[in-house]
Each structure stands twice: as C-alpha cells, then as structure tokens.
C-alpha positions as CSV (number, residue, x, y, z in Angstrom):
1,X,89.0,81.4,86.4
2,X,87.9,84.9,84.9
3,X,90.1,87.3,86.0
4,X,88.5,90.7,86.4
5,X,89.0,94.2,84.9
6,X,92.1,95.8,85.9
7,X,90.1,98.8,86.7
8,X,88.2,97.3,89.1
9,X,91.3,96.1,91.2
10,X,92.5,99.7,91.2
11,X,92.6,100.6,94.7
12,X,94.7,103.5,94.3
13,X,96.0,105.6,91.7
14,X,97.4,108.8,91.2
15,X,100.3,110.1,88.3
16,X,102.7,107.8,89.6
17,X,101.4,104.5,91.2
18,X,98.8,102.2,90.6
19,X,97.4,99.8,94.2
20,X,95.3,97.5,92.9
21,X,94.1,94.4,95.2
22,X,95.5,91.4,93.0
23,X,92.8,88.4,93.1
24,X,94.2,84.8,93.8
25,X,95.4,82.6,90.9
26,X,97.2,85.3,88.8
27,X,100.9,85.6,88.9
28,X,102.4,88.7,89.6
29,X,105.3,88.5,86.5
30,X,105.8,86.3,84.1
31,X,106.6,82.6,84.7
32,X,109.0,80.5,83.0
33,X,107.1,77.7,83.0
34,X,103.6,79.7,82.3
35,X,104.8,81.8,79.2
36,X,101.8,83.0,77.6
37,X,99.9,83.0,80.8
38,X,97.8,86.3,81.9
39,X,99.3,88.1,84.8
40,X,99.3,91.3,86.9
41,X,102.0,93.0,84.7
42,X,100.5,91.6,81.5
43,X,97.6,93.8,82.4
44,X,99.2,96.8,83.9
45,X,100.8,96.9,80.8
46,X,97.5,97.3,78.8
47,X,96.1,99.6,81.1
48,X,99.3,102.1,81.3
49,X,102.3,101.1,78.3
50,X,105.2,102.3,80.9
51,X,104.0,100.2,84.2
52,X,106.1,98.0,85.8
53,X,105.8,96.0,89.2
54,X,107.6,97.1,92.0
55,X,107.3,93.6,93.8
56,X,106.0,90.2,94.1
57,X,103.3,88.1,95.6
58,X,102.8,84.1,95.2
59,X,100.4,83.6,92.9
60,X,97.5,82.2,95.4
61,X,98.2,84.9,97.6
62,X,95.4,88.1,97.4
63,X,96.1,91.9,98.7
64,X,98.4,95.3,97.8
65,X,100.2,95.0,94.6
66,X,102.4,98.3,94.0
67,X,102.9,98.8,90.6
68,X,105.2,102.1,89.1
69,X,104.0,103.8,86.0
70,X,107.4,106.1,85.4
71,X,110.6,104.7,85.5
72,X,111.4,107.3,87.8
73,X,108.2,106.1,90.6
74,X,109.6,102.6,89.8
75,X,113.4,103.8,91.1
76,X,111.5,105.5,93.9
77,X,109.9,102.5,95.3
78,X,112.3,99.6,94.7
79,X,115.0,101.7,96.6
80,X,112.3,101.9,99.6
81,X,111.6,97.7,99.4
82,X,115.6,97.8,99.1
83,X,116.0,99.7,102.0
84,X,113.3,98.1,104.1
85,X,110.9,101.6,104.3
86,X,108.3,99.9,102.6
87,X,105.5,98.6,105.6
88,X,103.6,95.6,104.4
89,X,101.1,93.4,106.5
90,X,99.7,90.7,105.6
91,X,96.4,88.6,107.1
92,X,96.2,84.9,107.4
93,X,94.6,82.2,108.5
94,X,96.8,79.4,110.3
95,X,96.4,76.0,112.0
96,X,95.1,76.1,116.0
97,X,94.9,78.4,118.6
98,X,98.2,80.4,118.6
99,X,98.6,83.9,120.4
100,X,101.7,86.0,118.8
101,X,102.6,89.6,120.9
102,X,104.8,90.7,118.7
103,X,106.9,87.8,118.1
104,X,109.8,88.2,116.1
105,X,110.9,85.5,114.1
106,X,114.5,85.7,113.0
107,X,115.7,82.9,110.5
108,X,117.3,83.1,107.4
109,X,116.1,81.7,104.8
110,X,117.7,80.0,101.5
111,X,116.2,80.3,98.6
112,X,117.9,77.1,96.0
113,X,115.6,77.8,93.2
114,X,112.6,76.1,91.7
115,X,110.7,77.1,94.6
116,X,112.9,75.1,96.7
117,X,113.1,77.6,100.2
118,X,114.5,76.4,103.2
119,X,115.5,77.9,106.5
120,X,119.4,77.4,106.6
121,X,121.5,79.4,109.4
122,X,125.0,78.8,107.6
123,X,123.8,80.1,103.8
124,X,120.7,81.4,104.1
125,X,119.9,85.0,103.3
126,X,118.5,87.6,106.2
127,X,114.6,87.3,107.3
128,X,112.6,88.9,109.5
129,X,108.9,88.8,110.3
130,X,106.5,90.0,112.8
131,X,103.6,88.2,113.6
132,X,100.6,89.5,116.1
133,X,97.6,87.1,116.8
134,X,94.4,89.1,115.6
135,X,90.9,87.2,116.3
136,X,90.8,83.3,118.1
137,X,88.9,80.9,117.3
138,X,88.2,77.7,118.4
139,X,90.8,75.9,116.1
140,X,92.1,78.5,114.2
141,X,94.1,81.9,114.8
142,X,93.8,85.2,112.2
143,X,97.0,86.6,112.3
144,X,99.0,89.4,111.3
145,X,102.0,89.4,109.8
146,X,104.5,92.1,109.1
147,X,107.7,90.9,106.9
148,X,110.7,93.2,107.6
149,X,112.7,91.6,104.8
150,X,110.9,90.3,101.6
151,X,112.3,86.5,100.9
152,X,110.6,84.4,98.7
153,X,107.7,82.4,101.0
154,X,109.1,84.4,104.2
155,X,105.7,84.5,105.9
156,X,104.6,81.2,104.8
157,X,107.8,79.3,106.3
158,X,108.5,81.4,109.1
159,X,104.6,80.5,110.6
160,X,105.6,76.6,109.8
161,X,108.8,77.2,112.2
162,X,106.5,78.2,114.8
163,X,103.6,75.4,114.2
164,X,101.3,78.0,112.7
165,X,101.1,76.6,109.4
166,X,98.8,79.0,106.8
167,X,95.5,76.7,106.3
168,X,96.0,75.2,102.8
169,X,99.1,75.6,102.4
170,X,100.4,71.8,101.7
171,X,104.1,73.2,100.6
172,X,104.7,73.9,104.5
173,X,102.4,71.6,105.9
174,X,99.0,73.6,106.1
175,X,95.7,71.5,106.1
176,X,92.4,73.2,104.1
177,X,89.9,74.1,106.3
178,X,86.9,71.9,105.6
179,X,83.0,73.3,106.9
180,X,82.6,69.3,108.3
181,X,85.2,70.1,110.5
182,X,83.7,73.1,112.4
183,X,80.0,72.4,111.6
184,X,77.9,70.0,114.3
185,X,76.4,67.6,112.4
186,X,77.5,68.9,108.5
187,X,76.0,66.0,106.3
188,X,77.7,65.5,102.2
189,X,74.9,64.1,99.7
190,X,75.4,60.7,98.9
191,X,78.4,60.5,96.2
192,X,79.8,63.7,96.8
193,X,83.1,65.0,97.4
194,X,83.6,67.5,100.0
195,X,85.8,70.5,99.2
196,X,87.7,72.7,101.1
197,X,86.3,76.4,102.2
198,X,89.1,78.1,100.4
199,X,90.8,76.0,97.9
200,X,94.2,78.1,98.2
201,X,96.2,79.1,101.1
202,X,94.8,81.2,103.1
203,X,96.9,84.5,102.9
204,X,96.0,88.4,101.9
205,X,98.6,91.3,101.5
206,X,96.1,93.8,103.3
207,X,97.7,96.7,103.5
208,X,100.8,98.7,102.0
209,X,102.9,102.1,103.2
210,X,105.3,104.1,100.9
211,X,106.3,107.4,99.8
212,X,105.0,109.0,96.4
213,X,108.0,110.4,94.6
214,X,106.5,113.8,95.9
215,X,107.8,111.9,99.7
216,X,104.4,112.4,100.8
217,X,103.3,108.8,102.8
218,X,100.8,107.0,100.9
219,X,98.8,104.0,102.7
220,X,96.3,101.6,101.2
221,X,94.2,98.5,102.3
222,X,92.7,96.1,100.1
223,X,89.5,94.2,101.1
224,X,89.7,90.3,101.6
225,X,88.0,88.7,98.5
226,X,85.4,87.0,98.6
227,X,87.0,83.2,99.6
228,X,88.9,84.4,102.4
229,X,85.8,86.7,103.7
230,X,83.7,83.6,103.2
231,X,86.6,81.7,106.0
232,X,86.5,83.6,108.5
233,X,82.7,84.5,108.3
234,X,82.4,80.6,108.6
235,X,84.8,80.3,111.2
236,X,83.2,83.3,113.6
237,X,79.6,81.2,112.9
238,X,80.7,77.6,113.8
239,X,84.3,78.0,115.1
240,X,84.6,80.7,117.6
C-alpha cells in the first residue's frame, strides 16, 4: 500500500501539535514484530526531529492521531489522556440494526499481552465507553463511540459484549460487509472471487478535543477515507 505524504494527513498544526488523519494499514509506533516497518512516528519524525505520539490507534483503524512536537506539548497532552480530559469519538460500522442512547458500557477489560484482550471483572483494568446509534440501515448501524478510558481494543470488544460487532472485525467476531449481500440481484463474473467492501474493520477516530499548552481548547475532525466513505455510501444506496 503507498502510504501518502505526511503533509497531506496534516489536519492540524500549529507550534506545538500536529492532527493528522492516520490512513489504515500503518501502525501508529513501532512494532516488535514489524521492526523496520514504516509508521506514523517513523514519519512524524522526518517531518519534525522532536515529535513524538501522544497515543495509539490499531493499525487498521483511520481518524485523529495527536502527535507532540516539544517535549513540553507531549507532557501536556499525555497528562490530559492520563487524566481522562482528552474527548475522543470514534465512527463505526457494526453488525444489524442496533439503537444505542447513550449506553454506557462498563466492563473491565484485561489486557494479557500479544494482543490477547479479554473482558475479566476479577483482574481486568477500568473501561468505559459510550456508544450512540447514528444512521440505520437496513442491516447495519453507524455508531458513535466515545471511549472514556483508553484500553487496548476498548471499542472493538465492548460493541462484541453488546452483539454489535464492528463489520470486519474477525478478532471479535465481525463479518465484512459484502455488496452481494445488500445488492438485489449482484451477479460475480464467472471465476471470480468476491471481496469484501472494506477489507479492514470498519472503524474511524473522527474527531479529537484537548488543550494546547496555551490551555486554549483545540478540536479537530478527520474525514472518513475513501473505503469507509465508499461503505456507507453503498449502504445508504442498497441497504437503507
């Protein structure tokens, strides 16, 4: 996949912070098992020497990266992530028709390594989420989700618990959504394989709130790219 110019992500920037609207595929650090991989701070780093990333999204998720470019902005912002002050939403795309008012989803989550989270009520760590139902469609529900806390795969497990699972996302249970599935009478050519719509999960950090070091409140959106705007355009055509 060709990853495009940092510039280009750059949603917002000023002497302190970068926002830039992280495309899918590309880690956000670097990975132990991925050592000479590109990433988001591999090319911070080349665009400003001092940057550093103030926190982390899965690799096939899209949206609001904050990234620090003193050490004195990076302070700034993990003690507001720290101290929950940071407000994050993310969009995504989940499995049937499910209407969320504000639901609150309180479990705690363990986090054993290796990518092996769990919800565990005896060990597990804190984690909060709140989840509002956007746009219906006939099979499928866009919904917002605002974590509180920021455990690994928070959102992603915490829909699963309440049989929302994110479309695509196999680790918790998600099936890809698949055009023959919505579209009357969608025909393959002979021999070929279908694929799915979007060929990751289906999840977008669309919008970040903090404070500069100035304490002035700074908000951002990032625009879905063009896979997940290509889902739900689909979905409104055939599915709604």
């Amino acid at each position: 996949m060709k990853i495009p110019a940092f510039k280009s992500m750059v949603l917002f920037e000023n002497d302190d912070y970068v926002v830039v609207n992280k495309p899918p595929f590309v880690s956000s650090l670097d990975e132990r098992n991925a050592p000479g991989e590109l990433n988001m701070l591999r090319l911070a780093k080349q665009y400003h020497p001092d940057a550093q990333v103030c926190h982390r999204l899965d690799k096939e998720t899209s949206g609001c990266l904050l990234i620090a470019k003193t050490p004195e902005a990076y302070r700034s912002a993990s003690m507001q992530f720290e101290r929950r002050k940071v407000t994050k939403n993310y969009h995504a795309v989940v499995d049937g028709h499910v209407i969320f008012t504000d639901l609150l989803v309180d479990l705690p989550i363990l986090n054993a390594g290796n990518k092996n989270v769990s919800i565990d009520r005896k060990d597990g760590k804190r984690a909060e989420t709140i989840f509002n139902s956007l746009t219906y469609f006939k099979h499928y529900t866009l919904v917002n989700c605002q974590p509180i806390t920021g455990r690994m795969h928070q959102i992603r497990i915490h829909l699963a618990t309440q049989k929302a699972s994110i479309c695509g996302d196999d680790l918790y249970k998600g099936k890809p959504v698949f055009l023959s599935s919505i579209k009357r009478g969608f025909r393959l050519a002979k021999g070929e394989e279908e694929q799915p719509i979007m060929k990751r999960f289906a999840l977008h950090a669309r919008s970040l709130v903090f404070k500069g070091v100035d304490d002035m409140e700074i908000a951002v959106e990032a625009p879905y790219p063009k896979d997940f705007a290509v889902l739900l355009n689909l979905l409104e055509k055939y599915d709604s």
